[in-house]
N, C-alpha and C positions, 0 to 999 in steps of 0.2 A: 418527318415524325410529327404526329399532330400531339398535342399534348396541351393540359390545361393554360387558361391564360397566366401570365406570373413564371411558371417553372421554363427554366434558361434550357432550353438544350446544348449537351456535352459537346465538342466540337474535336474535333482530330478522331473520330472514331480512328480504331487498329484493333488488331486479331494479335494477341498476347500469348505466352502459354501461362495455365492458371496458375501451376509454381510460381511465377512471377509475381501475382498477382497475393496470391500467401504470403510471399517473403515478404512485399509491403505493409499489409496488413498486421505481420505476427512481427515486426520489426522491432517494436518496442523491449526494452530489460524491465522485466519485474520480477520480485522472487516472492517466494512463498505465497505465490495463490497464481488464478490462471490469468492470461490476456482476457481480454473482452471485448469482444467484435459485434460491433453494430450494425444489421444489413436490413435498411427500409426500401422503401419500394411502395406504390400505388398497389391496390388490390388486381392482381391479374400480369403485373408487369414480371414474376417471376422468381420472385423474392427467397420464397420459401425455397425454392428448388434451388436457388444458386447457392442457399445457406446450405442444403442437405451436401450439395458436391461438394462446396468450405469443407465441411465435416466429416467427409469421407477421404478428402487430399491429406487432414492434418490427423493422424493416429493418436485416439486418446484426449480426442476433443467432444463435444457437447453441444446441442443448441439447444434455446429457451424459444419458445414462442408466445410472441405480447399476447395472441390470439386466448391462449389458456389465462392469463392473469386479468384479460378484460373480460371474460365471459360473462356474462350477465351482469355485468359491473358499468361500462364506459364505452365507449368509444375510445377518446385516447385521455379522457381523466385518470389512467394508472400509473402515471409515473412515480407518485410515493410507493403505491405498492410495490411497485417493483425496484425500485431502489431499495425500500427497507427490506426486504423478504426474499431477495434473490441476490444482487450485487452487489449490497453489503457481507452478506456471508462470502461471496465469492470473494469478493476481496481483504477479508479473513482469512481465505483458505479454508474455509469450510466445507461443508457439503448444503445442498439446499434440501429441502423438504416442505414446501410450502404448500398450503393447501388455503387456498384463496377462500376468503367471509362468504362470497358467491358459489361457491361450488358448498362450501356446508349448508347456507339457506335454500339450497335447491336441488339437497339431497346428489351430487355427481359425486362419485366414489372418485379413491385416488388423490396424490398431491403432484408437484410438478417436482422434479426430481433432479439434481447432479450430483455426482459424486467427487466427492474432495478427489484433488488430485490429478482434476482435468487440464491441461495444457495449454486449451483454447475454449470459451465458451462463446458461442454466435448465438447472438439476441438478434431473433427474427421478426421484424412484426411493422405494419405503417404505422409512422409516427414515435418510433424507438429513436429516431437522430435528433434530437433535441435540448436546448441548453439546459436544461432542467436535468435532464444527465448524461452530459457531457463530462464531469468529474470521475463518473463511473468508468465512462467508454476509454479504451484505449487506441480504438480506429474506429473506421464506418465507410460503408460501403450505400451509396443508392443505385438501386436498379432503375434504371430508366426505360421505359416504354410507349410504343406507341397506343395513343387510345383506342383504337379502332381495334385491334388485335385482344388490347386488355378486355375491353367488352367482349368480345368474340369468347377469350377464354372462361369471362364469367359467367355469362350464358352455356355453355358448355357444361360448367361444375354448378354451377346453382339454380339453372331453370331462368325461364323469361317470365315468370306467374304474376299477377297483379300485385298478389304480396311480396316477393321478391322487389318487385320494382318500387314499390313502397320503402323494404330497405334499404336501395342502394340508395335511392334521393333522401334518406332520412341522415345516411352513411356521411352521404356527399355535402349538406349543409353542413356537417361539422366538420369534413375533413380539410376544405379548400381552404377555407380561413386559417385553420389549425399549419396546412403547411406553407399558405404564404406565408404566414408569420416566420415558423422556424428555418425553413429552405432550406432541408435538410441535401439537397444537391450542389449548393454552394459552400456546403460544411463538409463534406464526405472526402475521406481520405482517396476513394478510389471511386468511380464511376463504370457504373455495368451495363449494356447493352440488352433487356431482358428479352426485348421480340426484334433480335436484330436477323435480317434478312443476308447480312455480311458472311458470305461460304466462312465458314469455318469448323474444326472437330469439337464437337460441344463435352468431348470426353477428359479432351485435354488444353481446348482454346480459349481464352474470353475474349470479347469484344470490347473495348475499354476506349474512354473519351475524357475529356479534359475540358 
């Protein structure tokens, strides 16, 4: 698995069934408000998808994605925002309703949405496993991948354009720094295989390493 300098690759890969993989995650006792699951991941390693399957295994669950709370905001400077204005109410037992200063100054309709009551909430996004809110999180999950793959998949969803390549290097100067610091793969309660080539049923398997 090629992967940046710095980030440790998981070792014992194995094919799990994703129950298993819940039941570590949602492990924790809290009352009156939801769990809160943290699932990072490199852009392309699969993040987003492994949180939609989280959220369709656990009934009456919820994900958040950092992607909408940095929009025209940050890279990964949202951490207050989203502490005060999402996982604070959640852990009230509230409902959220946010509607990020960037999405009013640039006219995007809509606010980011949970509803009280939710069970599980997956906070999806690169750069959400971080000590800065770590008080929030009640687990965390990194998706690990190979780079060559991850590129393959962004090209794919986002084009190879001169501008494009401008973002990703503009992406990339903040983001390496950003996660050797945190090493949010050393901190994660579970480790995920995103573009693992290991036969398995992706309907009901994970790949999972140590």
């Amino acid at each position: 698995m090629r992967l940046h300098p710095g980030e440790t690759e998981a070792a014992g890969w194995r094919v799990v069934a994703l129950a298993d993989v819940v039941r570590r995650l949602c492990g924790a006792e809290v009352a009156g408000r939801p769990l809160v699951v943290a699932v990072d991941g490199r852009g392309g390693a699969g993040k987003s998808t492994f949180a939609d399957r989280l959220c369709e295994a656990v009934p009456g669950s919820a994900v958040v994605h950092t992607d909408d709370v940095a929009w025209n905001h940050a890279c990964f400077d949202w951490g207050g925002l989203l502490a005060e204005h999402v996982l604070a109410p959640l852990h009230r037992g509230e409902a959220v309703a946010f509607r990020p200063p960037a999405w009013v100054a640039h006219g995007r309709s809509g606010a980011i949405h949970v509803p009280a009551g939710r069970r599980v909430v997956w906070v999806e996004g690169t750069g959400v496993v971080r000590d800065e809110l770590s008080p929030w999180v009640d687990a965390s999950v990194w998706v690990q991948g190979d780079l060559d793959e991850q590129e393959r998949r962004l090209v794919a969803r986002d084009g190879d354009s001169e501008e494009q390549r401008r973002h990703v290097a503009a992406w990339l100067a903040e983001e390496l720094p950003f996660l050797l610091r945190e090493r949010p793969w050393a901190r994660a309660t579970v480790v995920v295989d995103g573009t693992s080539q290991v036969a398995h049923d992706p309907a009901t398997e994970v790949v999972v390493g140590v």
